[in-house]
C-alpha positions in Angstrom: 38.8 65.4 149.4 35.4 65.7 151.2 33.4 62.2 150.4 30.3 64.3 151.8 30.7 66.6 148.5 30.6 63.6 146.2 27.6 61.7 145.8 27.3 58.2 145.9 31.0 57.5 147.2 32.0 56.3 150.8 34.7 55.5 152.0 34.4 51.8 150.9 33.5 52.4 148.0 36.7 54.4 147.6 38.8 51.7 148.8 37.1 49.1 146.5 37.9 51.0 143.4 41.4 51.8 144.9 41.9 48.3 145.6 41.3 46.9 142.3 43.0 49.5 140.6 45.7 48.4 142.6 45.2 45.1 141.1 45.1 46.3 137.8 48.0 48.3 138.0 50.0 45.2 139.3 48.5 43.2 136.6 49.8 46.0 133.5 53.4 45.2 135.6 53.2 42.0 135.4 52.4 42.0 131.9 55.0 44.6 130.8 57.6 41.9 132.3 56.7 39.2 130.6 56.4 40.9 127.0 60.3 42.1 127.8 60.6 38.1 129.0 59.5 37.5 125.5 61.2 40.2 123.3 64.4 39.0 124.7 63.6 35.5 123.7 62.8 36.8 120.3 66.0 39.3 119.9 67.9 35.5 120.7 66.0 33.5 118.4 66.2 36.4 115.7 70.4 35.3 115.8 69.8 31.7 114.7 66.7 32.3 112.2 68.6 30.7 109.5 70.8 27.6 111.5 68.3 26.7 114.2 68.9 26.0 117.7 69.5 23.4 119.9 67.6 20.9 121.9 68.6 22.6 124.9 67.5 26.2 124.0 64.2 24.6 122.9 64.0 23.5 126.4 65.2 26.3 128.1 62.4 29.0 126.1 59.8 26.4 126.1 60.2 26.4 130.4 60.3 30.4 130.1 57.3 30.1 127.9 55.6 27.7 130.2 56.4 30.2 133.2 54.4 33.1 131.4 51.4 31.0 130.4 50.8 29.6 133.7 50.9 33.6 134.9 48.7 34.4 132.5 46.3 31.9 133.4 45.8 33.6 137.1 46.1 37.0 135.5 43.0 35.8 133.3 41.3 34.2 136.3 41.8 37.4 138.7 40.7 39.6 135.8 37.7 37.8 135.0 36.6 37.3 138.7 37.3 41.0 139.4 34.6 41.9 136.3 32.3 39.3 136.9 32.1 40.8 140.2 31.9 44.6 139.5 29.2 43.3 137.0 27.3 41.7 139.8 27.1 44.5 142.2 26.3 46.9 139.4 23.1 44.2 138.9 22.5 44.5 142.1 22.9 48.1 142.6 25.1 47.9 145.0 27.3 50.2 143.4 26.8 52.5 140.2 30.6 52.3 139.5 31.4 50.7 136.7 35.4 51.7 136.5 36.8 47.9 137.3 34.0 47.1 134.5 35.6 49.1 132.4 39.8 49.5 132.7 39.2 45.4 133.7 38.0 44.9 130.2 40.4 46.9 128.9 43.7 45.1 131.0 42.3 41.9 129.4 42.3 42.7 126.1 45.8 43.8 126.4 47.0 40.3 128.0 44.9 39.2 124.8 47.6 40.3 123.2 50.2 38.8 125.1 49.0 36.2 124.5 49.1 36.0 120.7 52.8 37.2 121.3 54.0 34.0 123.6 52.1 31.9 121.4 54.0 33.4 118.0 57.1 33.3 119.6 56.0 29.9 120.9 55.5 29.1 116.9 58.9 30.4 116.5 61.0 27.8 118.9 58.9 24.8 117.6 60.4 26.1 113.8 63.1 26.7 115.0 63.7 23.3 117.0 66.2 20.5 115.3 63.4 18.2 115.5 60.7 20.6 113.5 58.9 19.5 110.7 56.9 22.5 110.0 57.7 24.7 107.8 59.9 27.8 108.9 58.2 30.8 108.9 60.1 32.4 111.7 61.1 35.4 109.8 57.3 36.2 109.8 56.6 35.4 112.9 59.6 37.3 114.7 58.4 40.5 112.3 54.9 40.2 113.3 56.2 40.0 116.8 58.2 43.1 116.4 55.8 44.9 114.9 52.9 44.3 116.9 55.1 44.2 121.0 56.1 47.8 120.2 52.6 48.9 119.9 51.3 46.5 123.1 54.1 47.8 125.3 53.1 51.7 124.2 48.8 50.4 124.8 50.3 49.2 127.8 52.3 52.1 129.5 48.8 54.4 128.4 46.9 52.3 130.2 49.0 52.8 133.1 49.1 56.2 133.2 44.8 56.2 132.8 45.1 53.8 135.8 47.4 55.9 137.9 45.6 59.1 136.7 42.0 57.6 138.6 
């Protein structure tokens, strides 16, 4: 591609938006493994809905559920950073692209949603735990779950293919 016949674009430029869709990209991977992490905690926890589990289990899913939030947090952080920034050199016109803007936004909301599923299924050990004294309302939260993962994974894998498709 001639950068000459494209206004506005050098080859930094180029690299910048290559570069953080790069990130981007790596963040949607990142995220599509840890909402299988999570639907295979679920499809576990959906077996013992009714007895319960075991102290041990409630520590061995709460670690796994501590793992993902403490990714999250840095996927939040480099997200937010890499918008914050597009936003700035947009301000001062340093650039007119506004594509990390945009599919940055976008990649957040879906980890937004991750979110809500690793705290549900969060919901779900605690009920689920010998020493809970909430009520259990794990059936709800394992169908919401369900429900709402196979549409995230699908807004997912279509935002990967946008990405890849830039």
């Amino acid at each position: 591609m001639l950068l000459s016949a494209v206004p506005n674009v050098t080859k930094e430029t180029l690299s910048y938006k290559e570069e953080h869709i790069r990130t981007l990209k790596g963040i949607l991977a990142d995220q599509l493994e840890d909402l299988t992490e999570l639907s295979t905690i679920i499809g576990y926890l959906k077996g013992f809905k009714d007895v319960g589990i075991d102290r041990a289990e409630k520590g061995k899913y709460s670690g796994k559920i501590e793992q993902i939030e403490e990714k999250q947090k840095i996927r939040f952080d480099k997200m937010d950073e890499m918008i914050n920034e597009n936003r700035r050199e947009i301000k001062k016109e340093k650039t007119h692209d506004g594509t990390v803007l945009l599919y940055g936004k976008e990649v957040r909301k879906l980890e937004a949603g991750l979110r809500t599923l690793r705290l549900f299924t969060c919901d779900v050990i605690k009920m689920l735990a010998p020493d809970s004294t909430i009520m259990n309302r794990a059936d709800d939260r394992i169908g919401y779950f369900e429900k709402r993962s196979a549409a995230l994974e699908v807004e997912m894998k279509m935002m990967m293919e946008r990405l890849s498709a830039l």
